[in-house]
C-alpha positions as CSV (number, residue, x, y, z in Angstrom):
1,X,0.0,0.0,0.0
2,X,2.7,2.4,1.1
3,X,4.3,1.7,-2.7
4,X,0.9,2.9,-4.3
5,X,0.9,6.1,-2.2
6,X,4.2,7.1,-2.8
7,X,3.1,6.7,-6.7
8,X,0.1,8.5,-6.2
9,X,2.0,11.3,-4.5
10,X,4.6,11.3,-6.7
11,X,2.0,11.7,-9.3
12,X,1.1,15.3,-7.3
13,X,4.2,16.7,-7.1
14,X,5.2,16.2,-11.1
15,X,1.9,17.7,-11.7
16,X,3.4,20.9,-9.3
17,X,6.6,20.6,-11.1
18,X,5.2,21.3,-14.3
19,X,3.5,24.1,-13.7
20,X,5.9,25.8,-11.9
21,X,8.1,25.0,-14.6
22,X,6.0,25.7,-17.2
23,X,4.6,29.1,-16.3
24,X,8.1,30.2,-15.2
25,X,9.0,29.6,-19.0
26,X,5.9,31.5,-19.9
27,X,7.5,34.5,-18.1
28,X,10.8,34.8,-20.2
29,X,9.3,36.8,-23.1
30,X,7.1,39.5,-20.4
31,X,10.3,41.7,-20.6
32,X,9.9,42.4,-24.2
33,X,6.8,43.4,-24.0
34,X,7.0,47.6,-23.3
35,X,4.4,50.6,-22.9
36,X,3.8,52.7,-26.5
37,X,2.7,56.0,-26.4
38,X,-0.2,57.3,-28.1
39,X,0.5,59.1,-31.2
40,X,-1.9,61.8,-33.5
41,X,-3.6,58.9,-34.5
42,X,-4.1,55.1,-34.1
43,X,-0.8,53.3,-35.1
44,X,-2.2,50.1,-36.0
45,X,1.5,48.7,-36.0
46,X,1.9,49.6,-32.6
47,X,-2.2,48.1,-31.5
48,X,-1.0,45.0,-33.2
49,X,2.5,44.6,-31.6
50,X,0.8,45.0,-28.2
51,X,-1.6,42.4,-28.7
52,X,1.3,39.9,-29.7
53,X,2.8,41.1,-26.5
54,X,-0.3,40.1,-24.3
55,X,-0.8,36.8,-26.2
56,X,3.3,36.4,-25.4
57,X,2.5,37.2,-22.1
58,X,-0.3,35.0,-21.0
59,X,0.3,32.1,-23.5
60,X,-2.8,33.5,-26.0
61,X,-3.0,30.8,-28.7
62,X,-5.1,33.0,-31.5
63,X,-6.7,36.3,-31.5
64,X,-9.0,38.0,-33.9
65,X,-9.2,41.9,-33.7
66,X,-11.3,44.4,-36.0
67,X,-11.5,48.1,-35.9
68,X,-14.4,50.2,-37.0
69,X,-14.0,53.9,-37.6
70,X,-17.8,55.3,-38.3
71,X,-19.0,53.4,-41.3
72,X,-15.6,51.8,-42.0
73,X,-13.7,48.7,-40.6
74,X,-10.4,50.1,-40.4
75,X,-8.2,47.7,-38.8
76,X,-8.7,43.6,-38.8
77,X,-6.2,40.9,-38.2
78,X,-6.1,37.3,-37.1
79,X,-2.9,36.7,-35.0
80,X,-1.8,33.3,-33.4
81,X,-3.3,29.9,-34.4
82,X,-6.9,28.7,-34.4
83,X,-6.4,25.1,-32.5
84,X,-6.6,22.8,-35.3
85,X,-2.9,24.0,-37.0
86,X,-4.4,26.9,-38.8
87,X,-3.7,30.8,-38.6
88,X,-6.6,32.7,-37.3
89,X,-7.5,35.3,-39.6
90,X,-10.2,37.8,-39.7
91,X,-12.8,35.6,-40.8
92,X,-11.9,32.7,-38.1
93,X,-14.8,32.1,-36.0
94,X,-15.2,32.5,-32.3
95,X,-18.0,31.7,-29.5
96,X,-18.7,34.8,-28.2
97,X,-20.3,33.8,-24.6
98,X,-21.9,36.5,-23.2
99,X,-21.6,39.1,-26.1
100,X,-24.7,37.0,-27.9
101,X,-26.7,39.0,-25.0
102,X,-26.3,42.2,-27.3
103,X,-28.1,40.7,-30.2
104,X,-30.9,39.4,-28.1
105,X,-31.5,42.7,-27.0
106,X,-31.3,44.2,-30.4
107,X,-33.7,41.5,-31.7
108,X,-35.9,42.3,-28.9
109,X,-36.1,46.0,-29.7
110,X,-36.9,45.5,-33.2
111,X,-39.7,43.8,-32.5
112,X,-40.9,46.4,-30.1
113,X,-40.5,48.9,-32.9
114,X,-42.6,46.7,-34.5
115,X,-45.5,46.9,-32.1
116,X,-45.1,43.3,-31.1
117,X,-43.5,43.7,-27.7
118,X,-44.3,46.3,-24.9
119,X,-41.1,46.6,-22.7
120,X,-43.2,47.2,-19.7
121,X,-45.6,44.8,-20.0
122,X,-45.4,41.7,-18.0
123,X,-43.4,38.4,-19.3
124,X,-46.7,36.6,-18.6
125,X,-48.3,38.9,-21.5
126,X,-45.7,36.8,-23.6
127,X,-45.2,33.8,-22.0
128,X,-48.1,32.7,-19.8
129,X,-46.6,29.5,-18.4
130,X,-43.8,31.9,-16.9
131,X,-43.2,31.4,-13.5
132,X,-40.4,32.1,-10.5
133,X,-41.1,30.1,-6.7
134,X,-42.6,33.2,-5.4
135,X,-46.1,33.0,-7.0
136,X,-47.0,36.7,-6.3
137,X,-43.5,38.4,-7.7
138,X,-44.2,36.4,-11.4
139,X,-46.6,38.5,-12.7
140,X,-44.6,42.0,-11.6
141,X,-41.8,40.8,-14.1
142,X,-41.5,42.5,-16.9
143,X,-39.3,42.6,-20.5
144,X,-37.8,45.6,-19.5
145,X,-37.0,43.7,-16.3
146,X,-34.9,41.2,-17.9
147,X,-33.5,43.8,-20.2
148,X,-31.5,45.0,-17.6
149,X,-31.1,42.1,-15.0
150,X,-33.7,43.9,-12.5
151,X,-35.8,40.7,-12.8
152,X,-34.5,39.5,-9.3
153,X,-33.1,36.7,-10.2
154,X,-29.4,35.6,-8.9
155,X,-26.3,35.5,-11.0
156,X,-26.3,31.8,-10.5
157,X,-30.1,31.3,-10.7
158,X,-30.5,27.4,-11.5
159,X,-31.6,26.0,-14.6
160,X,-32.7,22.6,-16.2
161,X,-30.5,19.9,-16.6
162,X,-31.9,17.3,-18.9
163,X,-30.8,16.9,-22.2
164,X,-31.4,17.8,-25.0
165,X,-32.9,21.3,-23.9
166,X,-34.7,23.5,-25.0
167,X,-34.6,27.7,-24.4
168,X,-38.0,27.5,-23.1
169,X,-37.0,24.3,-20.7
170,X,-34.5,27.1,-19.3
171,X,-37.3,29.4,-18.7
172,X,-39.8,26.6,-17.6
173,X,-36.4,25.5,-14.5
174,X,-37.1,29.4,-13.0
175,X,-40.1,27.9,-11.1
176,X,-38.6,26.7,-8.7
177,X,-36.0,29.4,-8.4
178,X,-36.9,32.6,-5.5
179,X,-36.2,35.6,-6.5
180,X,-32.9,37.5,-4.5
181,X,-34.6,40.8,-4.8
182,X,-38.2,42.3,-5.5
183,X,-38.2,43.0,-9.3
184,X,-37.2,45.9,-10.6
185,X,-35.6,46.5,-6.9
186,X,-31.7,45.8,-7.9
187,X,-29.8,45.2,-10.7
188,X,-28.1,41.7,-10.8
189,X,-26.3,40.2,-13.8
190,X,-28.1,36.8,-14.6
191,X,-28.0,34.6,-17.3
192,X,-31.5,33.6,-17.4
193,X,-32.7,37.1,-17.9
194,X,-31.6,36.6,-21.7
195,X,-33.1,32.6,-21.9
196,X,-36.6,34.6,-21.2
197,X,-36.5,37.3,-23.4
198,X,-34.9,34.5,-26.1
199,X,-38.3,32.3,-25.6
200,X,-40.4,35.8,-26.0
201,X,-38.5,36.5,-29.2
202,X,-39.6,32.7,-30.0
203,X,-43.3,33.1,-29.2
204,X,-43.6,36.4,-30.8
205,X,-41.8,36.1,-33.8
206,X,-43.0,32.1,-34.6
207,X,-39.7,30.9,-34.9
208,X,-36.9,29.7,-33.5
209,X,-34.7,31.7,-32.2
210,X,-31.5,30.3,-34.4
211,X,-33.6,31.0,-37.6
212,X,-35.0,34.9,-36.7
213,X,-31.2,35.8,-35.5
214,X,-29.9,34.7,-38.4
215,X,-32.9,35.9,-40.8
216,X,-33.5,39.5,-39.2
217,X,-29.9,40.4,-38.0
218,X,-26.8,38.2,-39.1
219,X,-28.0,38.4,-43.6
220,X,-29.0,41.9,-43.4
221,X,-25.5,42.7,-41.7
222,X,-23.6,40.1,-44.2
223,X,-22.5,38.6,-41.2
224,X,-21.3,35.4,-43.3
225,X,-18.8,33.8,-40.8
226,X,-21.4,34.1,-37.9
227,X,-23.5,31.2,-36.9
228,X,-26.3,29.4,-34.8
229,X,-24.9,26.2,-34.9
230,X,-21.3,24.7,-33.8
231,X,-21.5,21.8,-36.9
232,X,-21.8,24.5,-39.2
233,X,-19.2,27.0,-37.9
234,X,-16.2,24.4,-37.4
235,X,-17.1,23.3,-41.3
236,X,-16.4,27.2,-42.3
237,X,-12.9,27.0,-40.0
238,X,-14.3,28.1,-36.7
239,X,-11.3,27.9,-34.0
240,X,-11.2,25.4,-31.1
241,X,-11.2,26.5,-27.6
242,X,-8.6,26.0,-24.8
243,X,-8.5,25.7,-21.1
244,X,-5.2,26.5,-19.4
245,X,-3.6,23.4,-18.2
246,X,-1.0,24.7,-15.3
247,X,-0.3,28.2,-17.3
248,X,-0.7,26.8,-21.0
249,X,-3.7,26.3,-22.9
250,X,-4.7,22.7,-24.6
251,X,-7.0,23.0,-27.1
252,X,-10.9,21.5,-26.9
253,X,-13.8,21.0,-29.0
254,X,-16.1,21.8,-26.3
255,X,-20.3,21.1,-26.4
256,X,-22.1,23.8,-28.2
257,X,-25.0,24.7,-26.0
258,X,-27.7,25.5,-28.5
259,X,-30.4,25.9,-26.0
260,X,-28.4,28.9,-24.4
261,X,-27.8,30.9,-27.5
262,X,-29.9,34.1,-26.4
263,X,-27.8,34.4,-23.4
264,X,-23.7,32.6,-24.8
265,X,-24.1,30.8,-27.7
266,X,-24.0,32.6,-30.9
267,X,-21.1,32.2,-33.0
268,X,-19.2,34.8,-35.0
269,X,-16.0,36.5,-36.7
270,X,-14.2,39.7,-35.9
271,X,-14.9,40.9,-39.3
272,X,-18.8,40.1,-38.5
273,X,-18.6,41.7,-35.3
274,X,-17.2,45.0,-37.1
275,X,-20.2,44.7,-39.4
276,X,-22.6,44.4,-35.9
277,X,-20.3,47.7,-34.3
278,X,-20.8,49.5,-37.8
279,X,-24.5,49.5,-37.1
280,X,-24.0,50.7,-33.8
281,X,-22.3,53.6,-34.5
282,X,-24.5,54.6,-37.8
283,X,-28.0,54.8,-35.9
284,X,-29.0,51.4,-36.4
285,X,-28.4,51.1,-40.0
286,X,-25.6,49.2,-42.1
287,X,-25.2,48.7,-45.8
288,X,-29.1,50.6,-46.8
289,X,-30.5,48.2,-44.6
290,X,-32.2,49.5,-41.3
291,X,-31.9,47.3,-38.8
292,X,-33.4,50.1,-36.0
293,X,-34.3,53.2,-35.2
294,X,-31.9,56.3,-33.8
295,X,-34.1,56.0,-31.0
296,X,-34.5,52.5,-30.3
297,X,-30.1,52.4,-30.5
298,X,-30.2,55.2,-27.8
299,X,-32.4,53.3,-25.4
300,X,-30.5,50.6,-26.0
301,X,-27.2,52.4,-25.0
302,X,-28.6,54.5,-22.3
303,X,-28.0,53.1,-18.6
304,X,-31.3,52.2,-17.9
305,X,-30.0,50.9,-14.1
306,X,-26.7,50.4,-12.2
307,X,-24.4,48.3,-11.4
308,X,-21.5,48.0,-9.7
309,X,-19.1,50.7,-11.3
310,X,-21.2,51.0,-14.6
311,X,-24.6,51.4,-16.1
312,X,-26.6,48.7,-17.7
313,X,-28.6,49.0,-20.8
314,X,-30.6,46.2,-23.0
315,X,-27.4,43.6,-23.8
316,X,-24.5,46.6,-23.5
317,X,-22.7,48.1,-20.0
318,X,-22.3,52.1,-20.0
319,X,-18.8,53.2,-18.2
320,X,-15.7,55.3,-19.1
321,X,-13.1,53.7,-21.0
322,X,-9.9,55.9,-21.7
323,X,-11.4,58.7,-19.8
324,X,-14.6,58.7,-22.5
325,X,-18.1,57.4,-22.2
326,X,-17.9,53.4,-23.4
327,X,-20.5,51.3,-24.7
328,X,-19.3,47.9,-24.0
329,X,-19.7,44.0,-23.1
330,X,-18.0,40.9,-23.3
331,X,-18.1,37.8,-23.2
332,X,-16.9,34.3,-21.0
333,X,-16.9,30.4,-21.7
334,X,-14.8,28.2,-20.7
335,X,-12.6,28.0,-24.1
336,X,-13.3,31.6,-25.2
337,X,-13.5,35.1,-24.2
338,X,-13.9,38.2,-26.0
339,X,-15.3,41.9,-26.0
340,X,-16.8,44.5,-27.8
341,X,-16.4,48.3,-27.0
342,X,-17.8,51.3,-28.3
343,X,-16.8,54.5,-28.5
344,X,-19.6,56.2,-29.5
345,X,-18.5,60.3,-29.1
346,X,-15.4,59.5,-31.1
347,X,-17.6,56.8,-33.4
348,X,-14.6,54.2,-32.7
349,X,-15.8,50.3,-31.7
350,X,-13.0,47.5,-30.9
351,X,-14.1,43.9,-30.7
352,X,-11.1,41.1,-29.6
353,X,-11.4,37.5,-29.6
354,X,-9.2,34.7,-28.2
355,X,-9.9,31.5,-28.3
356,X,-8.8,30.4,-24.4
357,X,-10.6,31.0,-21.0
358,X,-9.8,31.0,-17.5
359,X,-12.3,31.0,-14.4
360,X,-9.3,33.2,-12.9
361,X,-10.3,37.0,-12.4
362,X,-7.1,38.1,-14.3
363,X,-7.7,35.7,-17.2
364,X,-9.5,38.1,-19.1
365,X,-6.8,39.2,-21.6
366,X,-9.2,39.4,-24.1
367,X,-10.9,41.6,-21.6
368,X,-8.3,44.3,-21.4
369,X,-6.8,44.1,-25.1
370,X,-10.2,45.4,-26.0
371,X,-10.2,48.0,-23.2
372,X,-6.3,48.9,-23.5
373,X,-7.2,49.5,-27.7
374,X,-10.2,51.2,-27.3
375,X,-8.2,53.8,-24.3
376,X,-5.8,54.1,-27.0
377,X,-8.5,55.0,-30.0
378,X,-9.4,57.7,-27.3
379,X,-6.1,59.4,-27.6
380,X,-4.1,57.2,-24.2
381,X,-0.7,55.5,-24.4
382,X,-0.7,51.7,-24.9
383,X,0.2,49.8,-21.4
384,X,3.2,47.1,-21.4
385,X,1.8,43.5,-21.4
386,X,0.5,42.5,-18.5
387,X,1.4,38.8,-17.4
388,X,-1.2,38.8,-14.2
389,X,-2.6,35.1,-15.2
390,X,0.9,33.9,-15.8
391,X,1.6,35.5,-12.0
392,X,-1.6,33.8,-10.6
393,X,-0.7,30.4,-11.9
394,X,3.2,31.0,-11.1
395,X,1.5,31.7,-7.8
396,X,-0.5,28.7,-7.3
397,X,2.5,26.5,-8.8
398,X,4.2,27.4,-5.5
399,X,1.1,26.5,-3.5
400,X,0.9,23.4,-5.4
401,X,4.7,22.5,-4.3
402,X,4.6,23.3,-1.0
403,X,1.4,21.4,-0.6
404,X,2.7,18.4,-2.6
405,X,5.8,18.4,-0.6
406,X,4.1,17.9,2.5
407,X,2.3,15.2,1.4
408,X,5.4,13.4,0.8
409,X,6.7,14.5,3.3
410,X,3.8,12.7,5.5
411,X,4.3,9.3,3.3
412,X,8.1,9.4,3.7
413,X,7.8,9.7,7.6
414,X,4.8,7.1,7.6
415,X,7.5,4.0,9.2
416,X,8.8,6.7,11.5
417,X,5.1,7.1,12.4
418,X,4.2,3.5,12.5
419,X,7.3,3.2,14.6
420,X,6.2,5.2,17.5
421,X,2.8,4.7,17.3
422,X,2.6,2.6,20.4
423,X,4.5,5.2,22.2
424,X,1.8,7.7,21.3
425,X,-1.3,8.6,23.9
426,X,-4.4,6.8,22.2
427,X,-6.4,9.8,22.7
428,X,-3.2,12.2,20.4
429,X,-3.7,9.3,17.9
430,X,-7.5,9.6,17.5
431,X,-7.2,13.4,17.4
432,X,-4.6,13.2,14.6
433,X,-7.1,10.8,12.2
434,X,-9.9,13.1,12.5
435,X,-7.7,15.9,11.4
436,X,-5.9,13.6,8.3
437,X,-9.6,12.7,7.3
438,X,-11.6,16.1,8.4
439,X,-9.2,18.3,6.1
440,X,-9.7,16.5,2.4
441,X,-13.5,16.4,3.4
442,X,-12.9,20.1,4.3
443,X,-11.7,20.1,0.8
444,X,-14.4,18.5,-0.7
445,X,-17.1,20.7,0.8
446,X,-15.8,23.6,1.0
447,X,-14.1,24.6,-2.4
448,X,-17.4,24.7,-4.3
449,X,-18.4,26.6,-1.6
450,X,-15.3,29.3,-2.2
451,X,-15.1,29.1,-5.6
452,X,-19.1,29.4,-6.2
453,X,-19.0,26.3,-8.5
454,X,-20.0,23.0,-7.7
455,X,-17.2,20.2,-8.3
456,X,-18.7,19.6,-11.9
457,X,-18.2,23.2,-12.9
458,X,-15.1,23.6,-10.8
459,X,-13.4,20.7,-12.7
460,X,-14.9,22.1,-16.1
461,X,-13.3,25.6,-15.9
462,X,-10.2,24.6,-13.7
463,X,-9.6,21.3,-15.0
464,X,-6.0,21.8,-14.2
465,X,-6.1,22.9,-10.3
466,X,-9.3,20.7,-9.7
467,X,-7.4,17.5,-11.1
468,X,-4.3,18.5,-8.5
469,X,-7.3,18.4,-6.0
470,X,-8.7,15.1,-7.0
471,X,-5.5,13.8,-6.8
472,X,-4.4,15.6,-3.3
473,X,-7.7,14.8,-1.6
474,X,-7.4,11.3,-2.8
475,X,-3.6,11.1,-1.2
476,X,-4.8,12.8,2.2
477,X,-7.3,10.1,2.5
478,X,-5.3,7.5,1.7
479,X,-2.9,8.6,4.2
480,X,-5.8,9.0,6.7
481,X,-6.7,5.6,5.6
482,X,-3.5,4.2,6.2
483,X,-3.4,5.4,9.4
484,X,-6.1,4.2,10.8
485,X,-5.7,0.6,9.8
486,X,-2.0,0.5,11.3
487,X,-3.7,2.1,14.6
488,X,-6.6,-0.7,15.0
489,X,-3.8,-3.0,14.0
490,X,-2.0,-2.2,16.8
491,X,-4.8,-2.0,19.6
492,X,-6.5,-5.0,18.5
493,X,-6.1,-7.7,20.6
């Protein structure tokens, strides 16, 4: 038994060595990597040199980066490779996650223009089956509501399970879900705010939601690398996804959630994405096509509600960026993350896409390329790369070691323990095997507690740290295990 431990722990500490080593290596290039200053203009040379920097920094595999100038793409570039040995281009395709919430909204407000929808009127007017756990708040709910995440329902509001799904199976799973504030009380990001107004869209508009996006928004914005479907998209090139394995990323071909494609689902290129900022900045209309009103864009854009540090419109967050006011949002799987900012007083918009995630806070590269460019169309110097994930998991390498080494350190001495076991106090001994077993379960219960992801989720968006956990968990209660049959051993008669 003691051989199988020392293999399992060895097993730990290789995994600790590797990513210490690994994201050590990731840090060699940071140094290159130095602050630009702004010039008269945009030096695209310089935007693009400082996204190679980032992507240097924090092990980016492919980006894809478009600017619009009023009615112009100005700017667009693929840099770094797409996870299946291509280049990414301009045209590669990327899940955009949260960023899909913009086009719900904009679908939502054409059909208001329409007559169709009244923002203020009750979900029930649209959905009658809608329902939350408190039976009185359901019918105080309204589009607006879930327009700007005033609805009341919690960030991590449950859904349905079962597959396959459907968006209005989503809607159908908030029955059983109590509201965290009165609506219309606070505003609190939540998911299923968009899976509601995506089965409206449905009922209204007699269609799936797939075929209207694609019908009434993605062919009147030749929008010809964007899709509804993940089959379709990795036909046309779309990139693969990664997931950062102790500081690098390994690529995936992760599940395509088609029943959450109002809310993270839609697919699309940074050249389509220019197209989608194009109409934003020209009033809701690209290529002779009107798409919606002056008006409708401005409601859409005005900070119906706040949050924490910015407003919140219908799909877009309103802040300062570069010292200017920002239209902006982005988006986060856990193989992709982009964003999209706007600029609209100096009629600039920036979208960046990678094709990598993190559940870590400073993950979001993509994040602050798009903020860091769009600061710079606004006339501010160009940061140095920032290698803050590279840090974190540098960080967490060390943890991982120290961690590890006590654990062999605990099966090395395990003869020595043995050894003096019947020297021990039996009450010492008993404390000590509650503690060896108390701290994995400690473990076990508690990290899902910390992180605010059960184990599933944990292990999906930190497969690297939760598989160290497994594995560590597992040693300490072998150890524990061990232990405890060498103690009965002993005292048995």
């Amino acid at each position: 038994m003691r051989k199988k431990l020392l293999v399992l722990i060895g097993l730990i500490g290789l995994i600790g060595l590797i990513m210490a080593t690994q994201v050590l290596w990731a840090l060699l290039p940071v140094a290159r990597a130095t602050a630009q200053d702004a010039g008269p203009g945009p030096d695209f040379a310089v935007i693009d040199a400082c996204v190679e920097a980032e992507m240097r920094a924090n092990r980016v595999p492919g980006v894809g980066l478009a600017i619009v100038h009023g009615s112009q793409i100005v700017h667009m570039r693929g840099f770094g490779d797409d996870g299946a040995g291509q280049p990414v281009t301009p045209q590669t395709s990327f899940l955009l996650g949260s960023m899909s919430k913009a086009f719900t909204a904009l679908a939502v407000m054409q059909l208001a223009e329409q007559g169709r929808i009244d923002l203020d009127a009750p979900v029930q007017r649209y959905l009658p089956w809608f329902q939350v756990a408190d039976a009185g708040a359901s019918p105080l709910i309204t589009v607006r509501h879930a327009l700007h995440h005033t609805t009341g329902l919690a960030t991590r509001a449950a859904h349905a399970s079962e597959a396959p799904l459907s968006i209005a199976a989503h809607v159908r799973a908030l029955a059983g879900v109590t509201l965290a504030h009165p609506p219309g009380a606070a505003h609190e990001y939540a998911s299923p705010n968009y899976l509601v107004l995506g089965a409206i869209i449905e009922q209204v508009a007699g269609q799936p939601y797939a075929d209207y996006i694609e019908q009434q928004i993605f062919a009147p914005l030749a929008m010809q690398r964007s899709f509804t479907a993940q089959e379709a998209a990795m036909q046309r090139g779309m990139a693969r996804g990664h997931r950062y394995w102790f500081g690098f990323p390994r690529p995936i071909v992760g599940t395509h959630e088609a029943d959450r494609l109002p809310t993270a689902a839609l697919i699309a290129s940074a050249e389509d994405l220019g197209h989608f900022l194009i109409m934003q900045l020209g009033r809701g209309q690209y290529g002779g096509h009107v798409l919606l009103s002056p008006d409708g864009l401005a409601q859409m854009h005005a900070a119906g509600v706040q949050g924490e540090g910015f407003g919140y419109g219908m799909g877009w967050r309103i802040s300062e960026i570069g010292g200017v006011p920002a239209v902006h949002h982005g988006g986060v799987v856990s193989h992709f993350r982009g964003k999209m900012v706007l600029l609209p007083g100096a009629d600039w918009g920036v979208v960046v896409l990678t094709n990598v995630s993190s559940v870590l806070p400073v993950g979001s590269t993509a994040h602050r390329m798009a903020d860091n460019i769009a600061a710079n169309l606004a006339g501010k110097p160009l940061p140095p790369a920032d290698p803050s994930l590279a840090r974190v998991y540098l960080a967490l390498a060390l943890a991982v070691a120290v961690l590890t080494w006590l654990q062999i350190r605990d099966i090395l001495r395990l003869g020595q323990w043995r050894q003096r076991l019947s020297l021990r106090p039996r009450r010492a001994v008993l404390a000590e095997l509650a503690r060896e077993f108390l701290i994995p379960l400690a473990l076990v219960l508690g990290l899902p507690h910390f992180l605010e992801l059960p184990w599933t989720e944990a292990l999906h968006w930190l497969p690297d740290i939760g598989a160290w956990m497994v594995l560590a968990i597992v040693a300490g209660w072998a150890v524990a295990t061990y232990k405890t049959i060498a103690f009965y051993r002993l005292r048995s008669p």
